[in-house]
VEXTI-699031 format. One record per residue (C-alpha): residue number from 0; x, y, z. Coordinates in nm, 2 decimals, m for minus. Layout:
<recs>
NUM,X,Y,Z;
...
</recs>
This chain:
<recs>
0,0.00,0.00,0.00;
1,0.29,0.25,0.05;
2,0.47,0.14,m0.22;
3,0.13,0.26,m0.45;
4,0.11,0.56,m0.26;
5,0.46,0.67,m0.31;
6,0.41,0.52,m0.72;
7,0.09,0.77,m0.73;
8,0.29,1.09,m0.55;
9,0.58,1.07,m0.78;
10,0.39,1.01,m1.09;
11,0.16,1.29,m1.02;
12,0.50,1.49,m0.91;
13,0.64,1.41,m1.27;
14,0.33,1.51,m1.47;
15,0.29,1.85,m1.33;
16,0.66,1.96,m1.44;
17,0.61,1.82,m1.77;
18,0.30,2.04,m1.74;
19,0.47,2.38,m1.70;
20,0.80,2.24,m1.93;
21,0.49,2.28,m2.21;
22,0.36,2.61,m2.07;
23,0.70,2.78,m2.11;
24,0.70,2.78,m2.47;
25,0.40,2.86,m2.56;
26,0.41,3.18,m2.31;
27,0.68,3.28,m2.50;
28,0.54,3.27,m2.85;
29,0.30,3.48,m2.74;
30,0.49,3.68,m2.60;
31,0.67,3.70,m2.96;
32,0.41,3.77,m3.12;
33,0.25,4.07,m2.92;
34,0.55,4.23,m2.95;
35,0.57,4.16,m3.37;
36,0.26,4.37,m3.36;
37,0.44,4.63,m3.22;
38,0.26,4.77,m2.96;
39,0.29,5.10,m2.84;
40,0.48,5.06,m2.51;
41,0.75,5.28,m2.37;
42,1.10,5.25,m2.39;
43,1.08,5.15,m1.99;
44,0.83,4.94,m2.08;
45,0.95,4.76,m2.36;
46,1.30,4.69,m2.17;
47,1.11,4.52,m1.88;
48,0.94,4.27,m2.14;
49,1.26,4.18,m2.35;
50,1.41,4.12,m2.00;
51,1.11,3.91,m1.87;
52,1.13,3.70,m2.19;
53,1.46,3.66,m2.20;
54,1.50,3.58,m1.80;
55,1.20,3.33,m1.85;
56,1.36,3.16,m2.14;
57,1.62,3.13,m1.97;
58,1.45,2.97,m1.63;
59,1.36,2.72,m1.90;
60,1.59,2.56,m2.05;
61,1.76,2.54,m1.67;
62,1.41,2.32,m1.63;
63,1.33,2.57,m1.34;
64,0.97,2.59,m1.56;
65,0.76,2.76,m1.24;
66,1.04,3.07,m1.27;
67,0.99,3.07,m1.64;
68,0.61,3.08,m1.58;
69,0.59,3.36,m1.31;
70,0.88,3.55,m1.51;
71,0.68,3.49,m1.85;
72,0.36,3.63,m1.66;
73,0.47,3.97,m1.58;
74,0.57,4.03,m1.94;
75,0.24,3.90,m2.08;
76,0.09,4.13,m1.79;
77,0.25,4.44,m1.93;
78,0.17,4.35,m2.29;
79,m0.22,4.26,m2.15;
80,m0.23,3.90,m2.27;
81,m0.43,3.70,m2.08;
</recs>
């Protein structure tokens, strides 16, 4: 019965980062392409999105995917995607 129980906890452990490993990317493309529509930001704000997509690109391929997801956010805040 423990044996399952650990089986179940790490399974279910394993399936959520694969989760956010797929999230990560697909932030980032839209982050891509809100900024190919060139939206008018300012310069301030413009910085803080290349830096948030760069930073959470980064988080990602170190497979630190809930960094990549909270860094991705802010950017996709700024630019108003939801």
């Amino acid at each position: 019965m423990k044996l399952a129980s650990i089986a179940v906890a790490l399974s279910l452990a394993l399936a959520s980062t694969g989760a956010f490993a797929f999230h990560c990317p697909k932030d980032m493309k839209a982050i891509d392409e809100a900024l190919a529509k060139n939206p008018k930001l300012s310069a301030a704000q413009m910085s803080e999105i290349k830096k948030y997509r760069a930073d959470g690109e980064a988080s990602h391929k170190a497979g630190k995917h809930q960094d990549s997801v909270d860094t991705l956010a802010k950017a996709m805040g700024i630019l108003g995607i939801k």
